[in-house]
mmCIF entry with sequence, helices, sheets and N, C-alpha, C, O atoms, coordinates in Angstrom:
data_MODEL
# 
_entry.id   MODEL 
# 
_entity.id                         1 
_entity.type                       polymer 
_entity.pdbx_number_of_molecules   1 
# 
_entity_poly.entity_id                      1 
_entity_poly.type                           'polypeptide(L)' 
_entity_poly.nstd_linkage                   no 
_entity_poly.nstd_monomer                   no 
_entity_poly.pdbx_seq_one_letter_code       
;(UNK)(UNK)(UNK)(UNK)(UNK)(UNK)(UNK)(UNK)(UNK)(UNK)(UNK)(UNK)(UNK)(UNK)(UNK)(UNK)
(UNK)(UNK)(UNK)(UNK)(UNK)(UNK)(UNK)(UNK)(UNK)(UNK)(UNK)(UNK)(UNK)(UNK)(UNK)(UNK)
(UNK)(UNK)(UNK)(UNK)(UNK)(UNK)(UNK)(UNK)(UNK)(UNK)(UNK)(UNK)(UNK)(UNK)(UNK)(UNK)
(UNK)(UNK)(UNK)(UNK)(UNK)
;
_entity_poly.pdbx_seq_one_letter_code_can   XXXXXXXXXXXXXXXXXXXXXXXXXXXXXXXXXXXXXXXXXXXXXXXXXXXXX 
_entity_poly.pdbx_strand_id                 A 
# 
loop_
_entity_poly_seq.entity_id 
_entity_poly_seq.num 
_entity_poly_seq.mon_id 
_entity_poly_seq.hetero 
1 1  UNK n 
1 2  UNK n 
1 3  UNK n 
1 4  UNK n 
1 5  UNK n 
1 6  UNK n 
1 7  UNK n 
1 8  UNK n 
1 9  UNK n 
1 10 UNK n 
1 11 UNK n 
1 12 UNK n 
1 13 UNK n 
1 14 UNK n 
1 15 UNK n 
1 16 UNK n 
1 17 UNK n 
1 18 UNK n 
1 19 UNK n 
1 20 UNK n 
1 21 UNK n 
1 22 UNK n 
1 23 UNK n 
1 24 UNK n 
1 25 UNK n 
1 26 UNK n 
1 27 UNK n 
1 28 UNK n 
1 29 UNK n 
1 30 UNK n 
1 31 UNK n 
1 32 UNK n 
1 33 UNK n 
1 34 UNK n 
1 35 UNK n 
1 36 UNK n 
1 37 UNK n 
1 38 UNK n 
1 39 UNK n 
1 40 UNK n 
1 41 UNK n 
1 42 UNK n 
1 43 UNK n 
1 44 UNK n 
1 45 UNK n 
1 46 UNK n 
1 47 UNK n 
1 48 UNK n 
1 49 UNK n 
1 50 UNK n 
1 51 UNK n 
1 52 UNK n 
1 53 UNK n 
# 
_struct_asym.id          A 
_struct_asym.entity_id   1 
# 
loop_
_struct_conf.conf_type_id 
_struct_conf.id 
_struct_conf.pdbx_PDB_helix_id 
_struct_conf.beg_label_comp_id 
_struct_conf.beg_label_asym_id 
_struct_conf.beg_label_seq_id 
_struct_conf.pdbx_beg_PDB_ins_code 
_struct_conf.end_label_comp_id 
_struct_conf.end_label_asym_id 
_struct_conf.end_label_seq_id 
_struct_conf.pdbx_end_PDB_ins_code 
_struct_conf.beg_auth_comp_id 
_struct_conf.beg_auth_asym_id 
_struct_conf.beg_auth_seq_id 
_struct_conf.end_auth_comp_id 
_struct_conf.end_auth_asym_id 
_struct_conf.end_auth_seq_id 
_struct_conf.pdbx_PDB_helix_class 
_struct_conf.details 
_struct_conf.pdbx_PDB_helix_length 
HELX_P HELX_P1 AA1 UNK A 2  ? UNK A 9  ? UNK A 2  UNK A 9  1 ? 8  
HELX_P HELX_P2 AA2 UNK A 16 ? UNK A 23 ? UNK A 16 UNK A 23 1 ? 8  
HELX_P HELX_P3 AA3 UNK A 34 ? UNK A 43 ? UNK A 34 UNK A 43 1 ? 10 
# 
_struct_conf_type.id          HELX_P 
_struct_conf_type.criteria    ? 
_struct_conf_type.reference   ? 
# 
loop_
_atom_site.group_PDB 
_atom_site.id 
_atom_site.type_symbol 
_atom_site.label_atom_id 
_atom_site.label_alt_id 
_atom_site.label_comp_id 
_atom_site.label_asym_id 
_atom_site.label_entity_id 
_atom_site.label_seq_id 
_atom_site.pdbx_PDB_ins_code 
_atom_site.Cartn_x 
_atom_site.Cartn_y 
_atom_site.Cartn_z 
_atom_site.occupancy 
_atom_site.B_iso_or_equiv 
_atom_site.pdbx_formal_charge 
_atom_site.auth_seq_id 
_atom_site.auth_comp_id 
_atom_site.auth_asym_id 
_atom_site.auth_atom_id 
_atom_site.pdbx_PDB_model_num 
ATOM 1   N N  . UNK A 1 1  ? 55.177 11.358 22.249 1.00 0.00 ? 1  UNK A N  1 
ATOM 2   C CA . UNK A 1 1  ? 53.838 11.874 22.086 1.00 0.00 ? 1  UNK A CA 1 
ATOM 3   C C  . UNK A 1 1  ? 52.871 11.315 23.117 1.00 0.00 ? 1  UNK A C  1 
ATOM 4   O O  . UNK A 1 1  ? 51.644 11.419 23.111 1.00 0.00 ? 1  UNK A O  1 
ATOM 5   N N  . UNK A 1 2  ? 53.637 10.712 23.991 1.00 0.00 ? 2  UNK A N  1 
ATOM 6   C CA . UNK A 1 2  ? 52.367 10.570 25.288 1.00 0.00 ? 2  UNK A CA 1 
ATOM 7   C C  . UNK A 1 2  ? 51.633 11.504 25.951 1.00 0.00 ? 2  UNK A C  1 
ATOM 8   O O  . UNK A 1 2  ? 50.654 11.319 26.674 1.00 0.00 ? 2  UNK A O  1 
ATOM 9   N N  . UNK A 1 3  ? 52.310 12.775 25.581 1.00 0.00 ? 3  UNK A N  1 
ATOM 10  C CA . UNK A 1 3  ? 51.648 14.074 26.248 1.00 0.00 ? 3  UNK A CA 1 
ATOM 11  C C  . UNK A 1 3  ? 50.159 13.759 25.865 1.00 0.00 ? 3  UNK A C  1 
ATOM 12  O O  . UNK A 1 3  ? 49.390 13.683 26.823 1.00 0.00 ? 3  UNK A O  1 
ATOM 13  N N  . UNK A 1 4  ? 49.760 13.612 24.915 1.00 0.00 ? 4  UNK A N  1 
ATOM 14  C CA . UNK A 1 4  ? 48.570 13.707 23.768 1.00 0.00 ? 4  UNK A CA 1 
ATOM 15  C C  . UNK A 1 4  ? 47.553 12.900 24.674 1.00 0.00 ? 4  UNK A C  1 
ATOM 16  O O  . UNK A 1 4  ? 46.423 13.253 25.009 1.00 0.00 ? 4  UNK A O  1 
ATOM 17  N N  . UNK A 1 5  ? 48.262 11.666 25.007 1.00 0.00 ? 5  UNK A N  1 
ATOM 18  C CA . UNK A 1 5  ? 47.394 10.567 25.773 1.00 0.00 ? 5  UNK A CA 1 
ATOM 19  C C  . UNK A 1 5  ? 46.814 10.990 27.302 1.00 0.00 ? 5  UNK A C  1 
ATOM 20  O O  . UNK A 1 5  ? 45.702 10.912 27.824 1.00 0.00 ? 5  UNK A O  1 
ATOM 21  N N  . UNK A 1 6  ? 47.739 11.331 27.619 1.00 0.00 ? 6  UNK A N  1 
ATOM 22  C CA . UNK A 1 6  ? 48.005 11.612 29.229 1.00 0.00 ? 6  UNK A CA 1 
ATOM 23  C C  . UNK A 1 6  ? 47.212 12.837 29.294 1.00 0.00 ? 6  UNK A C  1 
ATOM 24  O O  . UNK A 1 6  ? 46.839 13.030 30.451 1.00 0.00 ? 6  UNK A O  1 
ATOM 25  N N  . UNK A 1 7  ? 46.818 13.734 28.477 1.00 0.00 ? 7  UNK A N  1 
ATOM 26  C CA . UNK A 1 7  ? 46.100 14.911 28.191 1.00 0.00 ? 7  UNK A CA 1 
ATOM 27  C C  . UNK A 1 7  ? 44.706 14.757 28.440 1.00 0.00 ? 7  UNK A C  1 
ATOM 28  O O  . UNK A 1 7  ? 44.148 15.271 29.410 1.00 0.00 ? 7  UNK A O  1 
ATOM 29  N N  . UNK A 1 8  ? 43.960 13.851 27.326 1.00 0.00 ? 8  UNK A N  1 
ATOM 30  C CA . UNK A 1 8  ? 42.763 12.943 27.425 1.00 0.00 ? 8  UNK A CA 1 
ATOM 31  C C  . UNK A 1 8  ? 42.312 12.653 28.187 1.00 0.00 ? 8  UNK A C  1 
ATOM 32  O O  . UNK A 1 8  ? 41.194 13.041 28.527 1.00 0.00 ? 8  UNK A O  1 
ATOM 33  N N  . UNK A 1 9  ? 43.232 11.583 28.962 1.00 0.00 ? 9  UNK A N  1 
ATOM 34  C CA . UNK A 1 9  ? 42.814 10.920 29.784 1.00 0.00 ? 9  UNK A CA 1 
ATOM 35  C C  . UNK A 1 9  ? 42.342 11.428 30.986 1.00 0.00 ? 9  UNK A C  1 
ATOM 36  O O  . UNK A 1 9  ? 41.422 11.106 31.739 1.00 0.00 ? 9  UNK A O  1 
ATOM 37  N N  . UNK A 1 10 ? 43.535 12.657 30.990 1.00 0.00 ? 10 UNK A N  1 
ATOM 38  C CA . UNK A 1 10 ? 42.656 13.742 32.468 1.00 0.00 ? 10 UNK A CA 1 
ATOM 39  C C  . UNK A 1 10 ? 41.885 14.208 32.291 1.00 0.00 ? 10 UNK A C  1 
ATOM 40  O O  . UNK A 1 10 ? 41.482 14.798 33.294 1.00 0.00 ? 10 UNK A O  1 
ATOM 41  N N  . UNK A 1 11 ? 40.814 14.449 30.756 1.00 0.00 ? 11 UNK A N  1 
ATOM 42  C CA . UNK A 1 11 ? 39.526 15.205 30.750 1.00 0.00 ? 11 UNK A CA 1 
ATOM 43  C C  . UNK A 1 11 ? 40.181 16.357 29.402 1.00 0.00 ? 11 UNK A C  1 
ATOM 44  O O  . UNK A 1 11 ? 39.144 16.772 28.884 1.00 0.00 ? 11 UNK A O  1 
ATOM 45  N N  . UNK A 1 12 ? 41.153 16.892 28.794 1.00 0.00 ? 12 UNK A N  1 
ATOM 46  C CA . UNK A 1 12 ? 41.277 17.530 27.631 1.00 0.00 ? 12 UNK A CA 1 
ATOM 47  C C  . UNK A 1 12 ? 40.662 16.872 26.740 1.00 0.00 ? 12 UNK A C  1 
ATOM 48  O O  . UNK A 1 12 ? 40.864 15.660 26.667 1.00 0.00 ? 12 UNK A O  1 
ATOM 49  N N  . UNK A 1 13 ? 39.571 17.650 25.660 1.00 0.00 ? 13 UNK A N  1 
ATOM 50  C CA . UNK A 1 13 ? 39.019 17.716 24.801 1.00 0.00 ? 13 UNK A CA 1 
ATOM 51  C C  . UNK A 1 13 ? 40.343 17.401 23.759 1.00 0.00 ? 13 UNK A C  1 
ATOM 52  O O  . UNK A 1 13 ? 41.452 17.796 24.118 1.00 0.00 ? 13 UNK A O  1 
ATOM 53  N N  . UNK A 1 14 ? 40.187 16.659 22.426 1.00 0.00 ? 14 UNK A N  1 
ATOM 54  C CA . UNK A 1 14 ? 41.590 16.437 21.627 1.00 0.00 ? 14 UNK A CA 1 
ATOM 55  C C  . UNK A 1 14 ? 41.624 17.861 20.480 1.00 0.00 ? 14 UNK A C  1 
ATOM 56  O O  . UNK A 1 14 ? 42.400 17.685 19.541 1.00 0.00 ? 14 UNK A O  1 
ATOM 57  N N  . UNK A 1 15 ? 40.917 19.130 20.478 1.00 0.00 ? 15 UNK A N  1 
ATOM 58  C CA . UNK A 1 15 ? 41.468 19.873 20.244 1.00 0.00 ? 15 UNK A CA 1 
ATOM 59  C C  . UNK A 1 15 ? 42.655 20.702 20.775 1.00 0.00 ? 15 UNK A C  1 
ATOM 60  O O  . UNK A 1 15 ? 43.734 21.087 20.325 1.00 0.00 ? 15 UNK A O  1 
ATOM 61  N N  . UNK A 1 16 ? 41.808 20.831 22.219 1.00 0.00 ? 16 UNK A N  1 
ATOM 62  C CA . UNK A 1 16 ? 42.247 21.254 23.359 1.00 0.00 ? 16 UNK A CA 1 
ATOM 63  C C  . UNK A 1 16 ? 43.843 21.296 23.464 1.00 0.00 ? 16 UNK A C  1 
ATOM 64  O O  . UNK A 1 16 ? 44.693 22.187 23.493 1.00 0.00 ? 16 UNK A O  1 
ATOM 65  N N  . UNK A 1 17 ? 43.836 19.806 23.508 1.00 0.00 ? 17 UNK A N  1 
ATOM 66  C CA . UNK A 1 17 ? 45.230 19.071 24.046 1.00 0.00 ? 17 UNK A CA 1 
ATOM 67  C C  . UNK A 1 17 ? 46.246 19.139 23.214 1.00 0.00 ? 17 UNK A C  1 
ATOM 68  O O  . UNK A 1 17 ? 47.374 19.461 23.589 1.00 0.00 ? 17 UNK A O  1 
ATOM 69  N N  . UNK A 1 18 ? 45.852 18.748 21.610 1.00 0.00 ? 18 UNK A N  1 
ATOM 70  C CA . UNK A 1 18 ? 46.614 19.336 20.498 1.00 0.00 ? 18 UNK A CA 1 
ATOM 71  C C  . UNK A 1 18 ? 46.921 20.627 20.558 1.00 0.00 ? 18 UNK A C  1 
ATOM 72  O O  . UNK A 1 18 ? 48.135 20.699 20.367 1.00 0.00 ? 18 UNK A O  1 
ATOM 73  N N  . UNK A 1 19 ? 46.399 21.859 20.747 1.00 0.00 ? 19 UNK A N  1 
ATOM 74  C CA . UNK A 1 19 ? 46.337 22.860 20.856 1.00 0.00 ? 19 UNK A CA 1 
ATOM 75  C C  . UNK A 1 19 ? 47.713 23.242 21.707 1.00 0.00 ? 19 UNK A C  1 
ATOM 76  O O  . UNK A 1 19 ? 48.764 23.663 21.223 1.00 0.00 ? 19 UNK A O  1 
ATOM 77  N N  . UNK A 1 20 ? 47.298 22.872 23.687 1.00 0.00 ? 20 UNK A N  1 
ATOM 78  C CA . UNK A 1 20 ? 48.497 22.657 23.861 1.00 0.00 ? 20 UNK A CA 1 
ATOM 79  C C  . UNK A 1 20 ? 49.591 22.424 24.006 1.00 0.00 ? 20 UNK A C  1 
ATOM 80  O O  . UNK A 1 20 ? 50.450 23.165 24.483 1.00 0.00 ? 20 UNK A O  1 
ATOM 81  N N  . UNK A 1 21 ? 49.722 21.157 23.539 1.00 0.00 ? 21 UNK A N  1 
ATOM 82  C CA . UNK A 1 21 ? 50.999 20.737 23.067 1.00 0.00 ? 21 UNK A CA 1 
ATOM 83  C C  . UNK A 1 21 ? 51.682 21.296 21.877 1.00 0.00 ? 21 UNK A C  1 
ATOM 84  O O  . UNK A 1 21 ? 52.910 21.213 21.861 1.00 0.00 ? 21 UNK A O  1 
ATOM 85  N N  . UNK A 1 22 ? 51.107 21.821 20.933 1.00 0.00 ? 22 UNK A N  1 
ATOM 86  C CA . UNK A 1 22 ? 51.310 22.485 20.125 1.00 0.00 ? 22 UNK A CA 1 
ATOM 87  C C  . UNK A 1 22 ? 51.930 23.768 20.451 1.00 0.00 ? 22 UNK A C  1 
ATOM 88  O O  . UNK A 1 22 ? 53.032 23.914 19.922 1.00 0.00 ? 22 UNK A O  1 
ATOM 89  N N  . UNK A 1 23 ? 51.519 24.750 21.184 1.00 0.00 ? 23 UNK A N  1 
ATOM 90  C CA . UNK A 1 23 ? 52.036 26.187 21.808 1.00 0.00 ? 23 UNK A CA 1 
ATOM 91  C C  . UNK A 1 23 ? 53.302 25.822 22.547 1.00 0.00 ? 23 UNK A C  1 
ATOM 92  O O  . UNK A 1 23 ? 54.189 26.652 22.351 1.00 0.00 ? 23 UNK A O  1 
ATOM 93  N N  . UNK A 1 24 ? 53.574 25.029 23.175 1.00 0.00 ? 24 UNK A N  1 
ATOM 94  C CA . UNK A 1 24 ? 54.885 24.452 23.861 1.00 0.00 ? 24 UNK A CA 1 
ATOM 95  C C  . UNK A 1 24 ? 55.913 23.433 23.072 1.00 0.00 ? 24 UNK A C  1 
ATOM 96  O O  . UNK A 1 24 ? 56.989 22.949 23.425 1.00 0.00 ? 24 UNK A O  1 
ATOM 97  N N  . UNK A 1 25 ? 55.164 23.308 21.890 1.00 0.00 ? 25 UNK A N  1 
ATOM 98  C CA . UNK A 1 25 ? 56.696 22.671 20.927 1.00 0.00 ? 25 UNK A CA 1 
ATOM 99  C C  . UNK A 1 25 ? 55.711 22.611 19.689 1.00 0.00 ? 25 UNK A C  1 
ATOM 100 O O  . UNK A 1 25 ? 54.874 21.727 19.503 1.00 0.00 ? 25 UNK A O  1 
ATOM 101 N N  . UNK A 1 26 ? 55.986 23.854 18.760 1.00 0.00 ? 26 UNK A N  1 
ATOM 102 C CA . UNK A 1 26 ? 55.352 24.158 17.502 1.00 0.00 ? 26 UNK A CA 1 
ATOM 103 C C  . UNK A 1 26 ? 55.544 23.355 16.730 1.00 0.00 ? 26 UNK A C  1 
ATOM 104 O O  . UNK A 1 26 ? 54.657 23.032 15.940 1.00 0.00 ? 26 UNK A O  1 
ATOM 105 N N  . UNK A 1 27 ? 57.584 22.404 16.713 1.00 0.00 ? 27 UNK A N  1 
ATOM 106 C CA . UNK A 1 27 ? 57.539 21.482 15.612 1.00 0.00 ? 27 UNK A CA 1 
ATOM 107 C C  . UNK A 1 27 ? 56.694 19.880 15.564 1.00 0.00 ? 27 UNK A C  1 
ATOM 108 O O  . UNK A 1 27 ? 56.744 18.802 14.970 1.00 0.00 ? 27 UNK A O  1 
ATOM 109 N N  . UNK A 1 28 ? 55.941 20.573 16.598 1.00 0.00 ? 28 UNK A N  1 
ATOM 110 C CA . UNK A 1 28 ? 54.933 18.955 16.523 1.00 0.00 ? 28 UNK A CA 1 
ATOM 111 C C  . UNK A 1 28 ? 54.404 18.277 15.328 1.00 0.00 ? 28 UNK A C  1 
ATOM 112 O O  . UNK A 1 28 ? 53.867 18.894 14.409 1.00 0.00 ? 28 UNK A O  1 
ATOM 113 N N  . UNK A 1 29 ? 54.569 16.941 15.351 1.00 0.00 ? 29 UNK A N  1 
ATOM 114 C CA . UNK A 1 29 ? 53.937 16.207 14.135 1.00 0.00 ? 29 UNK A CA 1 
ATOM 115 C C  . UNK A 1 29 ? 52.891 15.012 14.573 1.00 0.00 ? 29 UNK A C  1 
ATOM 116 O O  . UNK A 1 29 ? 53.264 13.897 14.938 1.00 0.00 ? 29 UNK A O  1 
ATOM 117 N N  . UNK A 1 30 ? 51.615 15.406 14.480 1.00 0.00 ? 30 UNK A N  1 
ATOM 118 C CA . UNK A 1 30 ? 50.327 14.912 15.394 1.00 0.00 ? 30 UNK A CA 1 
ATOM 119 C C  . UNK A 1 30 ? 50.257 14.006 14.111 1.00 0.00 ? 30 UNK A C  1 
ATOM 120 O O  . UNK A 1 30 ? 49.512 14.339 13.189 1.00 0.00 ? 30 UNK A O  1 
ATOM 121 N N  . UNK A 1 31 ? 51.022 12.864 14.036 1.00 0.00 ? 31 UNK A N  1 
ATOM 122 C CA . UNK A 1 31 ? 50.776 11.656 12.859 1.00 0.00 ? 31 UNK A CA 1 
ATOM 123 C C  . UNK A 1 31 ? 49.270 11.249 12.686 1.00 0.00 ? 31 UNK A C  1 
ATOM 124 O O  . UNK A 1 31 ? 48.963 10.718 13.753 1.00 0.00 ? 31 UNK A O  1 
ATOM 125 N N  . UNK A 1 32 ? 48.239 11.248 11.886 1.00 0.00 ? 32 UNK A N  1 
ATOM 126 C CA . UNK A 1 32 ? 47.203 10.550 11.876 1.00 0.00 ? 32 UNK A CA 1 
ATOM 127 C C  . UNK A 1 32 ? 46.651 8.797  12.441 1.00 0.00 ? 32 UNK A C  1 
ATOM 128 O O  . UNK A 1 32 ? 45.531 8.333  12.656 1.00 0.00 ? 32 UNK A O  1 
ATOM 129 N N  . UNK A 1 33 ? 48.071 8.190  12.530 1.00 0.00 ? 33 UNK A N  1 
ATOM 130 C CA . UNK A 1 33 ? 47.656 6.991  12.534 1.00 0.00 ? 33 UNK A CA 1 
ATOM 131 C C  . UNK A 1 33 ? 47.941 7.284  14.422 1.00 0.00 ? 33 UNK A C  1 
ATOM 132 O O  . UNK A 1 33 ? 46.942 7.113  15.121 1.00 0.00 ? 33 UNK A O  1 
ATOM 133 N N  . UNK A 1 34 ? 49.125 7.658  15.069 1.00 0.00 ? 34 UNK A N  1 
ATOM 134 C CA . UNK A 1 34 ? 49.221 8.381  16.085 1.00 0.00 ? 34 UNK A CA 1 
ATOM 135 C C  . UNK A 1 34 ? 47.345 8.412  17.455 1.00 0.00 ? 34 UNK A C  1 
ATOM 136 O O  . UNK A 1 34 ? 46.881 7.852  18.449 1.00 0.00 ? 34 UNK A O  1 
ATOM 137 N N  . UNK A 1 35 ? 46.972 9.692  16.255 1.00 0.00 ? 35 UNK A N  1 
ATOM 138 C CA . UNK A 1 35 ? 46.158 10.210 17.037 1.00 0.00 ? 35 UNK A CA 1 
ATOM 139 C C  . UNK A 1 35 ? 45.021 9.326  17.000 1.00 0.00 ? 35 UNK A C  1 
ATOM 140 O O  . UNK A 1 35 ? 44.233 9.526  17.924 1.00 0.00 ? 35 UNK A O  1 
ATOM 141 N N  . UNK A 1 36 ? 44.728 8.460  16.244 1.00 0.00 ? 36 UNK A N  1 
ATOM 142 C CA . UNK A 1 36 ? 43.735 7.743  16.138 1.00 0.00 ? 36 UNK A CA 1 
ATOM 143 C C  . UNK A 1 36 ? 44.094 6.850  17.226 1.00 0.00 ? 36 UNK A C  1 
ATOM 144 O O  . UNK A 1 36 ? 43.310 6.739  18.168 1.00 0.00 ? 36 UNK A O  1 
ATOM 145 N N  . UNK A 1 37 ? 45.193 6.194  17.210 1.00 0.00 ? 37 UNK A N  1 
ATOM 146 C CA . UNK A 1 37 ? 45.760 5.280  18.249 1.00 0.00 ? 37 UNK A CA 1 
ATOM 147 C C  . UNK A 1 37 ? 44.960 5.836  19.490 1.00 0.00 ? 37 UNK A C  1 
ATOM 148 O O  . UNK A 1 37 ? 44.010 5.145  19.859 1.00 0.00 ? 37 UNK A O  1 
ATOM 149 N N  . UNK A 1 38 ? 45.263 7.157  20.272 1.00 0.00 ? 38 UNK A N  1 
ATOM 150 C CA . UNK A 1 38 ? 44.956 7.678  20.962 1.00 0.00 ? 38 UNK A CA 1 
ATOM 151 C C  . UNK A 1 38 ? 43.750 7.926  21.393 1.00 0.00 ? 38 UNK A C  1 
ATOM 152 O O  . UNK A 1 38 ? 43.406 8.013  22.572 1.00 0.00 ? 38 UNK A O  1 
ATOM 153 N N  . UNK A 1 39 ? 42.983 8.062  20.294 1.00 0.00 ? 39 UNK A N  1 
ATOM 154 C CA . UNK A 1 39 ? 41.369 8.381  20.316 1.00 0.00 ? 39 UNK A CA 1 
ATOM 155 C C  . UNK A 1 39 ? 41.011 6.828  20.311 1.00 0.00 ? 39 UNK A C  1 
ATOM 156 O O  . UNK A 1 39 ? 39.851 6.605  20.657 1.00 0.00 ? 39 UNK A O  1 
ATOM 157 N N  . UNK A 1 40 ? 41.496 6.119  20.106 1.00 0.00 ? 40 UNK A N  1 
ATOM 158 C CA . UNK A 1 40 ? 41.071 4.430  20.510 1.00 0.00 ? 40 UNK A CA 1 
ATOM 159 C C  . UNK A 1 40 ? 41.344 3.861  22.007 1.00 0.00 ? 40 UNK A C  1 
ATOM 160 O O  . UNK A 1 40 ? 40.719 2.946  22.545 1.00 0.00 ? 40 UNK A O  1 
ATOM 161 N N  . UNK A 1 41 ? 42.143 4.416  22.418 1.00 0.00 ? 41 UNK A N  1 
ATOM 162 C CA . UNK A 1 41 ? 42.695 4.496  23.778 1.00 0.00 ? 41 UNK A CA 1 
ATOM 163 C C  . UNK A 1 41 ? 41.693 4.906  24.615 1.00 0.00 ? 41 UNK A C  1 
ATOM 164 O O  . UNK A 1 41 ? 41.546 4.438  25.744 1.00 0.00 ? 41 UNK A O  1 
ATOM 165 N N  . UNK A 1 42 ? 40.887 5.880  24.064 1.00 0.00 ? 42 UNK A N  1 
ATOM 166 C CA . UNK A 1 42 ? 40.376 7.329  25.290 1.00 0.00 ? 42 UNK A CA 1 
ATOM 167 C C  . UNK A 1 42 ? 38.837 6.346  25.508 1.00 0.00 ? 42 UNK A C  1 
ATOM 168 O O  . UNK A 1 42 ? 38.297 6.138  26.594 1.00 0.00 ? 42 UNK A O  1 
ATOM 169 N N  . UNK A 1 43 ? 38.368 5.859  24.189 1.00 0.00 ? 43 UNK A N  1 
ATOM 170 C CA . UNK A 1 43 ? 37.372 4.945  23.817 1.00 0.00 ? 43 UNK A CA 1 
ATOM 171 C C  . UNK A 1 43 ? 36.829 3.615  25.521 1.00 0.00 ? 43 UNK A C  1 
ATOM 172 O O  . UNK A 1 43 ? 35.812 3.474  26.201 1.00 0.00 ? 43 UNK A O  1 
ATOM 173 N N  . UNK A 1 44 ? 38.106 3.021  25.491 1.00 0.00 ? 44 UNK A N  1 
ATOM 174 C CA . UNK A 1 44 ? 37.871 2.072  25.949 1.00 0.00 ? 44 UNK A CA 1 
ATOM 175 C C  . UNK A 1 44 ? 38.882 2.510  27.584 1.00 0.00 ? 44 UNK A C  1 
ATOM 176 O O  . UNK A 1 44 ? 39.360 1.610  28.275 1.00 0.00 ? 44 UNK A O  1 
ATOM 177 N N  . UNK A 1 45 ? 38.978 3.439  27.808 1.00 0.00 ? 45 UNK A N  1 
ATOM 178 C CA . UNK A 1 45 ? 39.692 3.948  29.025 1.00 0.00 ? 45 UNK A CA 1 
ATOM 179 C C  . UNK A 1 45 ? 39.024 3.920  30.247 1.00 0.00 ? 45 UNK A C  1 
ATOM 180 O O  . UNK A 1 45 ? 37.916 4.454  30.199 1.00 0.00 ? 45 UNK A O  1 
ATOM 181 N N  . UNK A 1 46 ? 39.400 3.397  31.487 1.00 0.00 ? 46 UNK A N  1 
ATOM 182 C CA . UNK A 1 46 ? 38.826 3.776  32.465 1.00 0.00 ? 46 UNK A CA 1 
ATOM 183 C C  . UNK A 1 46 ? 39.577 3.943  33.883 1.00 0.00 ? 46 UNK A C  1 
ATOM 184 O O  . UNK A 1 46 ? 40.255 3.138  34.522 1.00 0.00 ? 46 UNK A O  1 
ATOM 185 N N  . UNK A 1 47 ? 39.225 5.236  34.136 1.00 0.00 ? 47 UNK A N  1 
ATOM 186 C CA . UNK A 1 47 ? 40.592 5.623  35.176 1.00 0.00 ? 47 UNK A CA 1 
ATOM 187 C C  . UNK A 1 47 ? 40.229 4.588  36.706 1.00 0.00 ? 47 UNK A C  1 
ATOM 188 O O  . UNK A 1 47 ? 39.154 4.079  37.021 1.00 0.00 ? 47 UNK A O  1 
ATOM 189 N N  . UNK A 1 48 ? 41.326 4.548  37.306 1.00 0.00 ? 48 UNK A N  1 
ATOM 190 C CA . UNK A 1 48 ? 41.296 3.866  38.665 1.00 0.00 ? 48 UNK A CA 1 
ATOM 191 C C  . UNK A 1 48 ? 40.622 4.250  39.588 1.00 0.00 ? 48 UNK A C  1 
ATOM 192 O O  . UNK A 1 48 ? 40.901 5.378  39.995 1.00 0.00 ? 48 UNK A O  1 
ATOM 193 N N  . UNK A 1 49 ? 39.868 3.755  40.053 1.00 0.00 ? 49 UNK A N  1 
ATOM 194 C CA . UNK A 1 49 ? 39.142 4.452  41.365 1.00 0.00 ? 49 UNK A CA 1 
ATOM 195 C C  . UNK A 1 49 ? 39.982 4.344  42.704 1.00 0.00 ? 49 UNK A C  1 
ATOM 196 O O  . UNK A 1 49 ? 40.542 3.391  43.246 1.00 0.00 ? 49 UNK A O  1 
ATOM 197 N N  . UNK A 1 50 ? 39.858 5.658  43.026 1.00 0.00 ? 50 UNK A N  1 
ATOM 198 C CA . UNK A 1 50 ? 40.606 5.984  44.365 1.00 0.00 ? 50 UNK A CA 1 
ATOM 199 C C  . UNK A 1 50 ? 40.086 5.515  45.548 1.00 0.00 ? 50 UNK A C  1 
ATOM 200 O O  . UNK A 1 50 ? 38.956 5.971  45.728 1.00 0.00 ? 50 UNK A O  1 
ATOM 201 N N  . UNK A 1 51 ? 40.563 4.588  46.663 1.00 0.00 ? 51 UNK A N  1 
ATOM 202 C CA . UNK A 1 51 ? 40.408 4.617  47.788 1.00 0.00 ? 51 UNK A CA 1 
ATOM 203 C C  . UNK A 1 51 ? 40.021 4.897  48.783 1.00 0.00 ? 51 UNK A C  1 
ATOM 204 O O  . UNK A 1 51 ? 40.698 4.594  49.765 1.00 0.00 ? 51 UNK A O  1 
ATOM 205 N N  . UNK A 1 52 ? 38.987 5.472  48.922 1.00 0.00 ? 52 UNK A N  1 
ATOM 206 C CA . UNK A 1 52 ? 38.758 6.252  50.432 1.00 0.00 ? 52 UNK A CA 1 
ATOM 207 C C  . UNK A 1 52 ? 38.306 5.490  51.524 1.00 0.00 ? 52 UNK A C  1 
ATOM 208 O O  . UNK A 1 52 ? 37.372 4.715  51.729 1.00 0.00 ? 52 UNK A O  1 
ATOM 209 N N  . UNK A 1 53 ? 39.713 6.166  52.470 1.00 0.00 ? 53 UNK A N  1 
ATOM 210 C CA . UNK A 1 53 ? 40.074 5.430  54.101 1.00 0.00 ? 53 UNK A CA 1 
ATOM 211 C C  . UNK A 1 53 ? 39.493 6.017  55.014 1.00 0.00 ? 53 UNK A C  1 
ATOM 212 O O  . UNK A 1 53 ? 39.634 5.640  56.178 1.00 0.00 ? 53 UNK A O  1 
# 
């Protein structure tokens, strides 16, 4: 279920992302304790800043 994370983190909204992960493998099971994990993640996230040479 890293899709979920990795989703977020690029800017998907967590309907969004549920949504698609969902259409590409219906038997998904989006655990509550899971997604919260995730939404705690997105909280305190901050992507890498890129380089420019």
């Amino acid at each position: 279920m890293m899709a979920l994370a990795v989703l977020r983190a690029i800017g998907f909204g967590l309907d969004d992302a549920m949504d698609m992960i969902q259409s590409r493998r219906p038997v998904v099971d989006f655990a509550d304790v899971y997604v919260r994990s995730v939404e705690e993640f997105i909280r305190s996230y901050q992507p890498a800043q890129q380089e420019r040479g």
